[in-house]
C-alpha positions in Angstrom: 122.3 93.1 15.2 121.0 94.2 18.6 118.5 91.3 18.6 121.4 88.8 17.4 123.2 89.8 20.5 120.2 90.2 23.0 119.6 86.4 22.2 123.1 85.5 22.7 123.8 87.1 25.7 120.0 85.7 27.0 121.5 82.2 26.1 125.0 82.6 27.9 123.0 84.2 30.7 121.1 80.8 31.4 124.1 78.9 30.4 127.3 80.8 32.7 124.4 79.8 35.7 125.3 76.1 35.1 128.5 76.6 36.0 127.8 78.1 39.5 126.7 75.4 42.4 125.0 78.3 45.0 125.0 75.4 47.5 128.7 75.4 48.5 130.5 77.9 50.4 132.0 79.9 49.0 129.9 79.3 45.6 132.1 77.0 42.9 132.2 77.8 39.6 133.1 74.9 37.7 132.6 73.8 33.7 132.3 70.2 34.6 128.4 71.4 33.8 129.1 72.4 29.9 127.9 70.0 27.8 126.0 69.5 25.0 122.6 68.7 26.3 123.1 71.4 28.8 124.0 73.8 25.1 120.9 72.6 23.4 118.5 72.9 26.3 119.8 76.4 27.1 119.5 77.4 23.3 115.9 75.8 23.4 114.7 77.7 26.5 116.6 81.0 25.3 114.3 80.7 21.8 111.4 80.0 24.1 112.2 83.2 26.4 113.4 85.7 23.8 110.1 86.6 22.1 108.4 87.3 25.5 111.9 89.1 26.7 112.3 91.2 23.5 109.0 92.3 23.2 108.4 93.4 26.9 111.8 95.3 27.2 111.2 97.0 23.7 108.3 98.4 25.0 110.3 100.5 27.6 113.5 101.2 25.9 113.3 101.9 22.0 116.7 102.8 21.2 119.0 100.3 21.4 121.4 100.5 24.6 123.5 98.7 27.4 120.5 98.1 29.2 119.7 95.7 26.8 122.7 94.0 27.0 123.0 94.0 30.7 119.3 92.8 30.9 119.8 90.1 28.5 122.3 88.7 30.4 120.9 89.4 33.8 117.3 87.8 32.6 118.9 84.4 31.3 120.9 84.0 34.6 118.1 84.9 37.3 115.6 82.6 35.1 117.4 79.8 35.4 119.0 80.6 39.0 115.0 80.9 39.9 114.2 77.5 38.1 117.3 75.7 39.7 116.1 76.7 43.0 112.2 75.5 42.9 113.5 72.8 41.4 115.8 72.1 44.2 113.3 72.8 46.8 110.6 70.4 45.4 
């Protein structure tokens, strides 16, 4: 149950980032971004992620915990806030 909810908070960590534009001030959060290729390619990369994310972590924390749920989360969004940003820059 705790990996079911690891992957879904890893997913709707990379996914709640689309919704943030970090280039206006104040920062905009906006939904206009939620749409299904934005779903699938979120899913794909959080299925691409999750083995390397699950296995790392476990290795530090065996029982299960709220780190693992705030981590989850936390790993999805700065991924994809990092991946946005090169991205941007290039």
């Amino acid at each position: 149950m705790w990996s079911v909810s690891a992957y879904f908070l890893l997913f709707s960590g990379l996914l709640s980032q689309q919704c943030i534009d970090i280039r206006k001030t104040p920062i905009a959060v906006s939904a206009n971004n939620l749409q299904w290729p934005m779903l699938g390619a979120s899913a794909v990369v959080a299925i691409a992620l999750f083995p390397l994310f699950t296995e790392r972590f476990n290795k530090k924390r065996r029982k299960p915990s709220w780190e693992h749920v705030l981590w989850a989360f936390s790993f999805g969004f700065f991924v994809n806030l990092s991946s946005n940003i090169v991205w941007k820059l290039l």
